[in-house]
N, C-alpha and C positions, 0 to 999 in steps of 0.2 A: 328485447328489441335491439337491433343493430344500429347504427347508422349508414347510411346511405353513403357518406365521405365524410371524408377528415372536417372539421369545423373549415369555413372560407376564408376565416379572421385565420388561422394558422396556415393555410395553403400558402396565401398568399405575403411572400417576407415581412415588407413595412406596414401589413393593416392591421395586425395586433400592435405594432407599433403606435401608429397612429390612436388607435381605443385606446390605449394606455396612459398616453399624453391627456385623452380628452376624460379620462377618468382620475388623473393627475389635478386638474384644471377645476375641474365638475366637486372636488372634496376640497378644494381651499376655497369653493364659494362662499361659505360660512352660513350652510345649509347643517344643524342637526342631522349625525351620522345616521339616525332611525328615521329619521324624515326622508332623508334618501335612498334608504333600503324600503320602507313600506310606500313608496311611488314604484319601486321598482317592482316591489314584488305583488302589487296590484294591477299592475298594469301587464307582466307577467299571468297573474291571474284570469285576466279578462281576454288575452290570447292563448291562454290554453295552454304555453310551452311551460312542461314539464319541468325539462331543466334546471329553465331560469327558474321556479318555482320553490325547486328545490334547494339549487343556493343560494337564492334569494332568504329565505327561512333562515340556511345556518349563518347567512352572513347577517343578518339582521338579528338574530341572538347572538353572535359575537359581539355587533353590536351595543348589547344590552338590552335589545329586546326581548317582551314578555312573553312564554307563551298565550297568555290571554289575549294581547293583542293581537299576536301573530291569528290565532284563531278566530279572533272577532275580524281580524281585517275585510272578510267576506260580505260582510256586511256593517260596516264602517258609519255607516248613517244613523241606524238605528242603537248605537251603543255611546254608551258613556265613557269612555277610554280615550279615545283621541280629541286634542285639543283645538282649538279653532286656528289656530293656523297647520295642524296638519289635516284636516279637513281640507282645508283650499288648497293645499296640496295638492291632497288625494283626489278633490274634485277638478282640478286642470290636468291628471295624471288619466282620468277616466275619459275626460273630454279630446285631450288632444291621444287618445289611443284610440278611440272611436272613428277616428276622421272620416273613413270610409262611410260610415251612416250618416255623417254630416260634416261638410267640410267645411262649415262656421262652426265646428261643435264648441270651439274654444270662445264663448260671447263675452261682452266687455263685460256681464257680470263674474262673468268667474274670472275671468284677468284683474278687475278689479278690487275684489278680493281677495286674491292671491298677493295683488301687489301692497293690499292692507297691512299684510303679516311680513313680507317678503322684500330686501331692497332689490334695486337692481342685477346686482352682481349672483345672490340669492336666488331669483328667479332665473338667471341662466344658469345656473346650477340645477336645479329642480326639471326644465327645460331639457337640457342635455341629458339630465336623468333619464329623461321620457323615453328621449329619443334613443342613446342606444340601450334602453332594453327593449325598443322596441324592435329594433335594428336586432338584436340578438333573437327575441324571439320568434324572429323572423325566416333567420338563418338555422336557428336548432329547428322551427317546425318543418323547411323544408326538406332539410336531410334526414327528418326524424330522428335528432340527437335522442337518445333514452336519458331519464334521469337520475341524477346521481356521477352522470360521465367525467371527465375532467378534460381538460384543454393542454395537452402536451406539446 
């Protein structure tokens, strides 16, 4: 598979710029580096882009991630591996990627337990996570980035 165009985030000068800053910003929240790779790479998951998918995985074993986890990630609920604050993670990462099905999907239970595990500062980091992979997955399904590609 090709792509369709150059990523948008590189067409355009300062908006890799800009993602940069906010992935700068996003990793001194004092969010657990695998806490913010398995937000991304679930939420990645649940839209389908490839991609992010893919280096979602190798960044998250750079990380130090397992592959048992990486594996179980798919079904997150029913395993024993993830801890209860990356559970509330992973369940505001599910919810606020849904939004289309429900745009209260984010309810004060699951912000409320997110913010159990999670301070302030923590949660906009988790937050911004969300957001741009959601933001990217966005951008790679409509060009139809293939996986594997790199961002030159």
């Amino acid at each position: 598979m090709t792509a369709r165009m150059k990523n948008p985030a590189m067409v355009l000068p300062d908006a890799m710029t800009g993602i940069q800053n906010i992935y700068k910003a996003m990793h001194k929240g004092g969010v657990p580096e695998t806490t913010l790779e398995l937000v991304h790479l679930r939420a990645s998951q649940i839209n389908g882009c490839s991609p992010c998918v893919d280096a979602g995985v190798k960044s998250a074993r750079k990380a130090g991630e397992s592959d048992d986890r990486l594996l179980q990630l798919v079904a997150w609920r029913e395993s024993d591996l993830f801890t209860d604050a990356e559970r509330a993670a992973l369940t505001m990462a599910e919810a606020a990627t849904r939004l289309a099905d429900n745009p209260e999907a984010v309810t004060d239970e699951i912000w409320s337990d997110a913010a159990d595990h999670f301070d302030e500062q923590q949660l906009a980091a988790i937050i911004l996570m969300i957001g741009i992979t959601n933001l990217f997955n966005r951008l790679n399904t409509t060009i139809r980035e293939p996986a594997g590609a790199t961002w030159n």
